[in-house]
N, C-alpha and C positions, 0 to 999 in steps of 0.2 A: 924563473918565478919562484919566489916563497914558498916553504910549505906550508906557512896559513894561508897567504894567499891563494893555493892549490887547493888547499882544506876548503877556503869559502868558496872556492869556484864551484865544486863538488855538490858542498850543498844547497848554491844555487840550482843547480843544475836539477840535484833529485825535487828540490820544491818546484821546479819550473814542470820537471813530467809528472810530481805527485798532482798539481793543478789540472795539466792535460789529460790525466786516468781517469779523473773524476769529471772532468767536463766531459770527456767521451762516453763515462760509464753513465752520464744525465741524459747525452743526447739519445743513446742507446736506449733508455730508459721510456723515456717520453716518447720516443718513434714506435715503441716497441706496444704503451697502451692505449694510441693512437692510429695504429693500423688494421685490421682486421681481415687475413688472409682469405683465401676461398674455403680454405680448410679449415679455419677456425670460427670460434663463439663468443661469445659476449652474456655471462647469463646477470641478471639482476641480484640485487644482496639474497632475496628471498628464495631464489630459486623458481621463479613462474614464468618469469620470461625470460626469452634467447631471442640473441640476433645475431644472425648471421645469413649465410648465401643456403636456397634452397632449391630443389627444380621440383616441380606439381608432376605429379602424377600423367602419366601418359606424355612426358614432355620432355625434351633435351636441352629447353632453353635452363637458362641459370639469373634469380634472381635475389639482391637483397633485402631480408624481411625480418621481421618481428612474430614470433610462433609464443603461442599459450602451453604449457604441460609438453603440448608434444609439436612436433613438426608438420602434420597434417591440421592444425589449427593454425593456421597464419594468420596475423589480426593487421600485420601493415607490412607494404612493401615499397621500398625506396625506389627501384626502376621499374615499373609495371607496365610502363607503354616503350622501355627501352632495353630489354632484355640480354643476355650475354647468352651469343649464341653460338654454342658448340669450343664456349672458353670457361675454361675450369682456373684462368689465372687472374680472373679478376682481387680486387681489392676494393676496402671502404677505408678511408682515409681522411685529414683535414688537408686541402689543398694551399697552395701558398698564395690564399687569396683569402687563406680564414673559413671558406667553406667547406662542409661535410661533402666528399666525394665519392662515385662510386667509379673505378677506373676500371680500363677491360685491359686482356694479356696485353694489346701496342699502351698502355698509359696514354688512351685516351679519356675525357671525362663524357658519359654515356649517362650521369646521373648527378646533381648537384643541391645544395638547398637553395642554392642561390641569392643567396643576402647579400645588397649592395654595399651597405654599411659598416662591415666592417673593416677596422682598419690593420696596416700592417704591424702594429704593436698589440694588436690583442692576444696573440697566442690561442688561441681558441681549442676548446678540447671536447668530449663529448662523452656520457654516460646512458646509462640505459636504468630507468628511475624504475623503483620497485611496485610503479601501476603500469606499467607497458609503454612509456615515453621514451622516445627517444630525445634526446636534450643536448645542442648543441649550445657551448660557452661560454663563455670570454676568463679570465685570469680571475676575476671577484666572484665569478661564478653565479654571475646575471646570465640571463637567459639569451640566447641570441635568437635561436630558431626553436620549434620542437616539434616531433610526429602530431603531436596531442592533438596542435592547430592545421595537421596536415593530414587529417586522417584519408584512411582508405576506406575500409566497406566495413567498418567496427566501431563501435561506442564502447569503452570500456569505462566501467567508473571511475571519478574522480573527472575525467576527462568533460570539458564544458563545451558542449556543441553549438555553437553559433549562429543565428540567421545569415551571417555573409558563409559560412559554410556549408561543405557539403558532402555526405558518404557516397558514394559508386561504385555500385556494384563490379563484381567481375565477370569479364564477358561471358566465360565456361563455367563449372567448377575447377576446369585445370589450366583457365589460362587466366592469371589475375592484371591483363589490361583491363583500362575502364570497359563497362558491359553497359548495359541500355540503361539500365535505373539507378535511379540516385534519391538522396533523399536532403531533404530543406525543409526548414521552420518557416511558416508565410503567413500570410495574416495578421501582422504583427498587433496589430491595435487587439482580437482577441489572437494570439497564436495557435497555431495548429503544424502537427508534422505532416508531411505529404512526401509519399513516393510518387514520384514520375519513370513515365515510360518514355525515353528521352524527352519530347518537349509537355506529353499529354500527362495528364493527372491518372494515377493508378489506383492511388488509395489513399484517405487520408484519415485522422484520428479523431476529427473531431475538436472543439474548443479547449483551450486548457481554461481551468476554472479554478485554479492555486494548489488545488489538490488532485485534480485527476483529471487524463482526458475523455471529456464526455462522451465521446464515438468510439471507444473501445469498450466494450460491452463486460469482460470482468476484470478489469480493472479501477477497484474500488478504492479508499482509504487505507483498506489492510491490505491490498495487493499489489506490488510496484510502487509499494509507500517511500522507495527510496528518493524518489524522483524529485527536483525539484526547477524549479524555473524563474526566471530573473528579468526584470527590463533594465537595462544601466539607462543615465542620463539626453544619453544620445538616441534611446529606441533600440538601442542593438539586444537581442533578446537571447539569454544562454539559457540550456537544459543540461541538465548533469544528475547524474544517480549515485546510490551509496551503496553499500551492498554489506553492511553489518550484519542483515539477517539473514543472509542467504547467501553466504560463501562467496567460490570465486564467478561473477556471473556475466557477460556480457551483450551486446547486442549485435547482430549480424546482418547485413543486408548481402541477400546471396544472388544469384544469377537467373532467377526467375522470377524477383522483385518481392520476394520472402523478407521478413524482417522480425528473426527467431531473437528470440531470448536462449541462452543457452550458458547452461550450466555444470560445472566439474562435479561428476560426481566421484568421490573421494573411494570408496570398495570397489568400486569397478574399474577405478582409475582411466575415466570417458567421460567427455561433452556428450549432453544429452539436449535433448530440444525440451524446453519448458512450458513454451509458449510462442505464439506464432499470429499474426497478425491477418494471417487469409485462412478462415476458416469454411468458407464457402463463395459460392460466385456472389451474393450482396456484400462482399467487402471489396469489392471494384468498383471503382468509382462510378458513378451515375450508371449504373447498373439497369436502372428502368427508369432511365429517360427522365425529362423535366414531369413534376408533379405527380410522379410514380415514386411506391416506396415497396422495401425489398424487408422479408421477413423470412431467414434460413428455412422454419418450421412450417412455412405457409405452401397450400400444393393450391397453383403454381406459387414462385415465390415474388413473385412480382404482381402489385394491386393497383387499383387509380385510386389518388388520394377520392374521400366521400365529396360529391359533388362534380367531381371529372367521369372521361370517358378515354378509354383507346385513342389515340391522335390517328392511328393506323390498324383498325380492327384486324385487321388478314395479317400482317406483320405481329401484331400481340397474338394472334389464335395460332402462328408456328412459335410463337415465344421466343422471337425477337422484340425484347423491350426499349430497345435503346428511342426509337421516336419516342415515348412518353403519352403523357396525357393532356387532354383541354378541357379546360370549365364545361360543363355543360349550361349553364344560364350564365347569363351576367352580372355581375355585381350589382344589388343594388347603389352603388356610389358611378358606376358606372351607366347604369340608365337616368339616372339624373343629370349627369354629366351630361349625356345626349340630348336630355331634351331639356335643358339649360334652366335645371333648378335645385333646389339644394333637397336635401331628407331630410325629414320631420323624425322625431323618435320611433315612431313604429314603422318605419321604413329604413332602418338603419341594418348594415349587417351584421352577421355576429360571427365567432370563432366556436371549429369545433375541438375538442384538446385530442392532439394521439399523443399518447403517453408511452413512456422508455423510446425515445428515439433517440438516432445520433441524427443532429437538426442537420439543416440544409447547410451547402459551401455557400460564400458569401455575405454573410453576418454583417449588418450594421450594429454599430454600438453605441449606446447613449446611457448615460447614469442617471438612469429613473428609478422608481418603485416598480411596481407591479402592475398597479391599476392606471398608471400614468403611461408605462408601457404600451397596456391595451387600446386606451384613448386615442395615444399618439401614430397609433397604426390606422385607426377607424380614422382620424383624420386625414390621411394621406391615403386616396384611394389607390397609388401604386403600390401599396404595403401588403401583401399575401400572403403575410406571416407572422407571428412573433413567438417568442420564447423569454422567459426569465430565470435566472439565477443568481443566489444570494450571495454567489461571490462574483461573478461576470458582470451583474445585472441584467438592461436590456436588450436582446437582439432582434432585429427585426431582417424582411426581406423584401424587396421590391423586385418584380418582377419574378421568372422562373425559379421553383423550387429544386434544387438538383442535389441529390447524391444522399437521401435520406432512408435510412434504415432502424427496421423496430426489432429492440430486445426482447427478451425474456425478461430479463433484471437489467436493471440499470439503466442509462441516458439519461433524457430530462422530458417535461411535458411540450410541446410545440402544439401552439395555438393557429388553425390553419382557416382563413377568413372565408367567407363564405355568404351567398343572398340568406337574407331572413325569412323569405318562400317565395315560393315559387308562383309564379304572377302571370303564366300563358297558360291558364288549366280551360281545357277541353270539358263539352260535359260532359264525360264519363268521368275524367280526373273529379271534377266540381262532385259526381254523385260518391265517388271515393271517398271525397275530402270529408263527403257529411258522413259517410257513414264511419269513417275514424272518427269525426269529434261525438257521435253521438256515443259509440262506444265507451269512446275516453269520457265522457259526461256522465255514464255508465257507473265505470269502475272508479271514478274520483268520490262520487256520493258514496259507494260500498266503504269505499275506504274511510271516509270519513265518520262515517256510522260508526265501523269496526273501530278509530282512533276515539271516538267521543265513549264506546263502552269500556275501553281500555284504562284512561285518563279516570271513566268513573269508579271502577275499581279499584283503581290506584290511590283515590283519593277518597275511599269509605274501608276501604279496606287494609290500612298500610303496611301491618303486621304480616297479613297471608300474601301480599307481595315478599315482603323480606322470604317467608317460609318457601313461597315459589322460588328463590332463588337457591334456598339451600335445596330444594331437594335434586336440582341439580347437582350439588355435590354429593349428594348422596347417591347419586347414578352413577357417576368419578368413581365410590369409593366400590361400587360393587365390580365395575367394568375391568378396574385396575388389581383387585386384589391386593390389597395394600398390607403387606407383608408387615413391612417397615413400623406400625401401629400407630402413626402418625396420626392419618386422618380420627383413629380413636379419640386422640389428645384431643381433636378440634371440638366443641359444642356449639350447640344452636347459638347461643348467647353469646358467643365471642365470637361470630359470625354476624351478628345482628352489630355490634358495636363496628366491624369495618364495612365502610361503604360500598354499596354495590355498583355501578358508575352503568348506566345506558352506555349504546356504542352511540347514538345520536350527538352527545354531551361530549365525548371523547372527539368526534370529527369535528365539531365546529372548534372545541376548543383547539386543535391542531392543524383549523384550517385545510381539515378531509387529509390530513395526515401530508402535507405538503411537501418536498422536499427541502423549500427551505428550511422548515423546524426540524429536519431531523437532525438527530444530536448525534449519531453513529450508527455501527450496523454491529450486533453483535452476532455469535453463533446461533442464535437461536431465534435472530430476526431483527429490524431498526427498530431503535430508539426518539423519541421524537416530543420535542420541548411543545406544550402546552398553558394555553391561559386560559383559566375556568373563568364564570362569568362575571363573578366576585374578585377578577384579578390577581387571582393567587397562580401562581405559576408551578407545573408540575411536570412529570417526567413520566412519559406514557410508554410502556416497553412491549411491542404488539410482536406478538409470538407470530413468526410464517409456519402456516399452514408445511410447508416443505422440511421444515426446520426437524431436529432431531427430540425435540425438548414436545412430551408429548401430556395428555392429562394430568399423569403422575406428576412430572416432574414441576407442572404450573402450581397444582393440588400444594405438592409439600412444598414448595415458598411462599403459595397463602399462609399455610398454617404456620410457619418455619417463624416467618419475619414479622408474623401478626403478632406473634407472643413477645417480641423482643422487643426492646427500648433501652438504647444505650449511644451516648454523644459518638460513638463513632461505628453505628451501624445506620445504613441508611433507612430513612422510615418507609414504608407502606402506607399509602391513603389509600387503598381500593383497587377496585380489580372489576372487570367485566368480562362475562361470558353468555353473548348473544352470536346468535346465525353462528357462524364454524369461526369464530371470535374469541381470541382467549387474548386480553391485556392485563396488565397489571399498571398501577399508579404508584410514582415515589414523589417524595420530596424533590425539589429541582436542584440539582448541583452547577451552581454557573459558570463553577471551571475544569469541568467532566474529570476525565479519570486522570488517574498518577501519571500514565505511561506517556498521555500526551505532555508531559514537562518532563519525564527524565532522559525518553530516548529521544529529545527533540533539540539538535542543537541551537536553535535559533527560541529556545523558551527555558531551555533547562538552569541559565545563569537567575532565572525567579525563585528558584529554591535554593538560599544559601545553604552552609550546614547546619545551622540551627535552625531551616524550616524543616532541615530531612530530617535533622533528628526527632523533632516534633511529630511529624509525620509516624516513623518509622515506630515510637513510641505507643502513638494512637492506636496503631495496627495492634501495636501488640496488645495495648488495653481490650480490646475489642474482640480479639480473638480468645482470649483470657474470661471475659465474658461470657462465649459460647460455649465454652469448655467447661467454666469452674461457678461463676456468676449469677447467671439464667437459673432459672425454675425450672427448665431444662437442660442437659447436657449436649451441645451439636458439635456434629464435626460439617465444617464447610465444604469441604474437598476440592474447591476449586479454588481458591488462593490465589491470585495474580495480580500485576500492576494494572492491568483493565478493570478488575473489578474494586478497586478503590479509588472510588469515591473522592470530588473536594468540594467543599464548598467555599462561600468568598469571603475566607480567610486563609482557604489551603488547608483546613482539617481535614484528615480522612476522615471516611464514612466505608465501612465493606460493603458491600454490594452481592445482588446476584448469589439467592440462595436456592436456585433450582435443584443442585445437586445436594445439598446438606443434609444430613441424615441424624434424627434424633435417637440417641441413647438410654438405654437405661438405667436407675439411677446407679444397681451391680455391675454394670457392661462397660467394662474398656475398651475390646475393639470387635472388630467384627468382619465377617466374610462375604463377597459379593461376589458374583460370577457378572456383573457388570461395571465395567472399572470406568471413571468417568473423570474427565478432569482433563487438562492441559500439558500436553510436550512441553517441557525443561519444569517443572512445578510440581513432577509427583513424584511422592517419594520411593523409592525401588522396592520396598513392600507390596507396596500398592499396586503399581504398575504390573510388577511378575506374578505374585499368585491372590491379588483382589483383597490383600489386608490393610484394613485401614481403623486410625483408633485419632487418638489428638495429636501423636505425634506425626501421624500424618502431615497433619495441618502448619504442625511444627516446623516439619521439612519444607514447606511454603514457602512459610514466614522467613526461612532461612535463605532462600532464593531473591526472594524480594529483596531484603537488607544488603544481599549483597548487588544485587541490580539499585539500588538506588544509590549507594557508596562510590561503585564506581559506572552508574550513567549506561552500563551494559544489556545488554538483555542476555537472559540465559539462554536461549533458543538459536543463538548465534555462536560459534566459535571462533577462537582466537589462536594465531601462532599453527598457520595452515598444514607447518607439514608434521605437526604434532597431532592434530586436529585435536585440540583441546576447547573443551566447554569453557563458559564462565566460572563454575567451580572449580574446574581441573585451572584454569588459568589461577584462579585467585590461589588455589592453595599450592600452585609452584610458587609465585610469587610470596607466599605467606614462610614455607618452608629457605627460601633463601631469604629472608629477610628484605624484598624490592618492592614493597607494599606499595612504593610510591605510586609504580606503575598502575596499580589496581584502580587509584581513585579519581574519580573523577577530577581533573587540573580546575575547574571553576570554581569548586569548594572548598580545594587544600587552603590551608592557614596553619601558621607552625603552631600556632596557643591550642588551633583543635586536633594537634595530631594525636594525642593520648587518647581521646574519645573517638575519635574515627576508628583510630586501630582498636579498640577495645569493642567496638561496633562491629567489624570484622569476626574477631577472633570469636563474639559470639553468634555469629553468621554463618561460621564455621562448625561451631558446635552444634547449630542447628541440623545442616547436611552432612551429618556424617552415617554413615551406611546402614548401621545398626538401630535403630529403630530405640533401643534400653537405650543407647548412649545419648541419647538425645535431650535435653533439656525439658521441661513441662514451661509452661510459657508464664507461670509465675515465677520460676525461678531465671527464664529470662527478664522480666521485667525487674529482678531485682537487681542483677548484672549490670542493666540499662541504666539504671538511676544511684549505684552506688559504684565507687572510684574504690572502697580499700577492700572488697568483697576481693579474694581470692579467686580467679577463671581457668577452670580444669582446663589442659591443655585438649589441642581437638586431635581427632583423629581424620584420617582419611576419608574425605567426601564421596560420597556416590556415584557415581554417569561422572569421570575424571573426563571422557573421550565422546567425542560426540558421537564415534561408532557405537559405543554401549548403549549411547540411549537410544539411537535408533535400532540397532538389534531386540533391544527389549521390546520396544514396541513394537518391530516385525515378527519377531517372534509369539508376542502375545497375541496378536490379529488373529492367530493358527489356534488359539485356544480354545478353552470354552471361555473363557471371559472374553465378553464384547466390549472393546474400548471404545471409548465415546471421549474424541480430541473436541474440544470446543471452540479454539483458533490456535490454528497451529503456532504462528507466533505472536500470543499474547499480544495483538494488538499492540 
């Protein structure tokens, strides 16, 4: 042979093992992140979930699972009804059929996903997603199979929980085969969740109504607001949650048919329990029986609706409710029925309303109004029930009422049908009967005497009405000792110019304060949309009696917002304080506050960036106003995306001046030993030792512009194992120059990127720590509106860590200042 010839043999040769080192060191490769030993892990990019093999507590068996933070949180397990037992050599692996497998020490398969479909060229691989999925996948990195749709006894967010799906519980706490209960969406026309006790109903939530389920008693609009729910095409109905404001958070069905909310807490480094679905025995389903209803607070806690009786008196007197109750008379639609004729109007029956309930299991639904609702029950004498809501509509009930329970706050009103009287009276009943109507005949003339000398004063006197109402406030001003010198400011005369509103005027026009009109709930009570008789539509803000917000604080927002008038402060029409009654009247805003369009992904593409900037602008005029503008000098101190205002054009309006505090005309700030105002929105002055001046208000303003920039709420953190605020995030990202990430994706455009980041940068200037460094809010508004103005660079923001600002605030709790949070997250 040649020695070229020898030469090219050679290096054939080394090309032919350079190809096989490499194809070996690929297959080596790919087996190696494709296996997953008994020894080893799999953690997610983020670091929050792991999977791998684990054995429960008190137990020798060996299973593959899915754990939160730590290893006694397991949120999903691959074999749970096929366990490796007393084998430490198992394996999870993709089998050569495409499927995700789980082998024991003989390479048997004990656990599989079991997809028929796929094929021998997919190559299939599998990852562990940074929400706790597991994700098995083909070569394009389409989805083949995923934990998500396979769950065990966890909801974790992002994850869409199904009606053909279903959670199941674990038999023990230490042994996670299926256990008795499980939970399903049913209902579907209105849905509802329900656990079962294998086949019996345990407990259920109540109707979804777009925004909340009505049988879960505090679970409002701001509470569990991450949740949302869906019908597709086909009926198939998903539920799925977000958890922006409240960290890493999930849901747990445990082994005694518990269904906790439970949350990381980040200084403790523990899952805590947050919330829990069984707070007493009326949260079992039909608890007291058909047409009995269960009230935690009530001794005993089980009643018969009005109109029934015990089905079983000896059974209810040991307080076994489960028999229930029966009518006591019959329907008048029913004694007609009998005796085979129809009822005249005064023979018809009527509804009595019990209000805050979670209504009965079994809802029919029809898309009526209200009054058509009621109608269509009177007409069907099987109907023994109705309810309405302005997002649900009609629901009604034929036959037995089962599994209804009365709040404190919350449910809805349920209209429960009933005879018009009672029609088998005895004479003693008949001497009864006259001697109530003669009573009531009695006390109706009294009253009407008393209403006709009221009306005549009212109407000879109109002035010392007006003066009767102030001197109410002049009771306000002596009970409160009004420090602050406010109520000084107020006179008879500018009292006479705002209207004083009856509560009678206030209910009709809100339809006795209805639930449909209400517009929201704020800290200090619902809000709730009104039409006066003249058709003008208003915004009626009815203080709860429980609420924190007490004389004082109603007093100085009379006085506060009565003096003010400016296009982006919300107006005042009037106020009433009758019986333990304390409302106020605004202008109507028909597209209520900021928050509902920035933190809403499904609304927030309505504000391009030229409505935020408009927006963001407004605010500032407005604040500017209070500060520098006004006849007076105020500082707001509660600033937040709920308390602005839009109306339908999307201008802000500030809102909500219970806490504002007038100045005098030498006084830039000022000391309070009650600190008052909103988590993620005060400035760290304020917060730690109760100083607060404009630039307080300043610090706000600077939270705000950067929550509506980028779509965030400040009250949430970002980049978990950092735990970084909104500020702290914004200003990494501002410092490395990745602003991108900051803003929100629906309003980027590269023409506004110079006014967005310059939106920022004085967003920043706003929160930064030191109170001097802070800008006056004319001197932000000129930043705002001019491009060649020079902008000091910023410094370091306040609360970087969301530890900080909850330390501060646990820390101050211990003080002498009294913090006063008015929604912890800003709504």
């Amino acid at each position: 042979m040649s020695l070229s010839k020898c030469n090219n043999l050679i290096s054939f040769l080394k090309f032919i093992t350079l190809i096989l080192c490499c194809s070996l060191s690929y297959v080596v490769a790919t087996n190696s992140s494709q296996i997953i030993k008994d020894s080893e892990t799999l953690t997610s990019n983020r670091g929050n979930f792991t999977l791998g093999f684990f054995t429960p507590q008190n137990s020798t068996n060996r299973y593959v699972g899915i754990w939160c933070k730590t290893q006694h949180f397991v949120i999903w397990v691959a074999n749970r009804n096929q366990p490796l037992i007393n084998d430490s050599l198992g394996v999870l692996t993709i089998y050569n059929d495409g499927n995700l497998v789980v082998l024991n020490g003989q390479k048997d398969v004990i656990w599989s996903t079991n997809v028929s479909n796929i094929t021998l060229e997919t190559n299939s691989s599998f990852r562990l997603s940074d929400y706790g999925s597991l994700v098995l996948m083909d070569t394009t990195e389409n989805t083949i199979w995923e934990s998500f749709k396979n769950p065990s006894n966890a909801l974790l967010p992002t994850m869409k929980f199904t009606s053909n799906m279903k959670l199941a519980s674990w038999r023990t706490p230490f042994d996670p085969s299926i256990g008795n209960f499980s939970i399903s969406i049913q209902r579907l026309n209105i849905p509802e969740l329900f656990i079962w006790n294998e086949t019996r109903p345990y407990w259920r939530s109540g109707p979804w109504n777009n925004q909340i389920f009505l049988g879960v008693e505090d679970m409002t609009t701001l509470y569990l607001n991450g949740f949302h729910m869906e019908k597709d095409s086909t009926g198939t109905v998903d539920l799925y949650f977000r958890t922006d404001d409240y960290g890493l958070m999930m849901y747990v069905l445990n082994s005694t048919g518990q269904l906790n909310e439970m949350s990381w807490n980040i200084e403790k480094e523990a899952w805590e329990d947050t919330w829990t679905n069984q707070r007493s025995d009326c949260d079992v389903y039909s608890f007291c029986g058909p047409f009995g209803f269960c009230n935690s607070k009530g001794s005993p806690i089980c009643s018969c609706l009005e109109g029934f009786e015990p089905s079983n008196k000896q059974e209810w007197n040991q307080q076994n409710w489960t028999s229930g109750c029966l009518r006591k008379t019959l329907l008048q639609c029913e004694i007609a029925k009998n005796q085979n004729k129809s009822t005249n109007g005064n023979e018809r029956d009527g509804f009595l309303k019990l209000s805050n309930v979670k209504v009965p299991d079994f809802a029919e639904l029809s898309f009526v109004d209200q009054d058509a609702c009621k109608n269509q029950c009177l007409m069907n004498c099987s109907c023994t029930a109705y309810s309405y809501d302005a997002d649900i509509h009609c629901m009604s009930w034929n036959g037995n009422l089962i599994d209804i329970q009365q709040f404190q706050t919350g449910g809805t009103d349920l209209y429960i049908r009933g005879p018009y009287a009672e029609h088998d009276i005895s004479s003693d009943n008949g001497h009864k009967r006259t001697i109530i109507i003669t009573v009531s005949v009695l006390i109706g003339t009294v009253i009407i005497a008393i209403a006709a000398y009221l009306i005549w004063k009212k109407t000879s006197n109109p002035v010392g009405n007006m003066k009767h109402g102030i001197f109410h406030f002049n009771k306000i001003e002596k009970a409160e000792e009004y420090t602050d010198n406010v109520i000084g400011e107020l006179s008879q005369a500018k009292l006479q110019e705002l209207l004083l509103y009856n509560f009678e005027k206030l209910a009709i026009a809100t339809n006795n304060f209805h639930e449909s009109n209400k517009l929201g709930q704020g800290g200090f009570g619902p809000v709730y949309k009104g039409i006066l008789q003249d058709g003008k539509e208003i915004a009626v803000k009815r203080l709860s009696v429980s609420s924190g917000q007490g004389l004082k604080e109603f007093m100085n927002e009379v006085v506060v917002i009565s003096k003010l008038q400016h296009r982006n402060l919300v107006r005042l029409l009037g106020c009433c304080i009758e019986r333990d009654e304390k409302m106020l009247m605004y202008e109507f805003m028909p597209n209520k506050s900021l928050d509902a369009y920035v933190f809403d992904p499904s609304r927030n593409k309505l504000l391009d960036w030229e409505k935020r900037f408009s927006i963001i602008e407004g605010i500032a005029r407005g604040i500017l106003y209070l500060h520098r503008d006004s006849r007076l000098k105020i500082i707001h101190r509660d600033l937040k995306a709920s308390n602005i205002l839009l109306d339908e054009e999307l201008n802000p309006k500030i809102s909500d001046f219970g806490m504002a505090r007038i100045f005098g005309v030498s006084e830039d700030r000022a000391n309070t030993q009650r600190v008052v105002g909103t988590y993620g929105y005060m400035a760290p002055e304020y917060a730690m030792h109760g100083v607060f001046s404009d630039k307080s208000d300043v610090f706000s303003f600077g939270v705000l512009l950067i929550e509506i920039v980028s779509g965030r709420r400040n009250s949430s953190f970002y980049e978990s194992e950092n735990s970084l605020t909104l500020l702290g995030f914004a200003w990494i990202q501002w410092k490395e120059d990745n602003i991108l990430s900051l803003i929100e994706p629906e309003i980027y455009d590269d023409s506004h990127h110079k006014n967005i980041l310059r939106c920022i940068h004085i967003g920043l200037l706003c929160v930064q720590e030191a109170a001097t460094d802070r800008p006056t809010m004319a001197a932000v508004i000129t930043m705002l509106n001019s491009e060649t103005i020079d902008i000091p660079p910023a410094r370091q923001p306040a609360f970087l860590l969301r530890q900080n600002m909850m330390n501060t605030i646990s820390s101050e709790s211990y003080s002498n200042n009294v913090l006063s949070i008015t929604d912890l997250h800003g709504r």
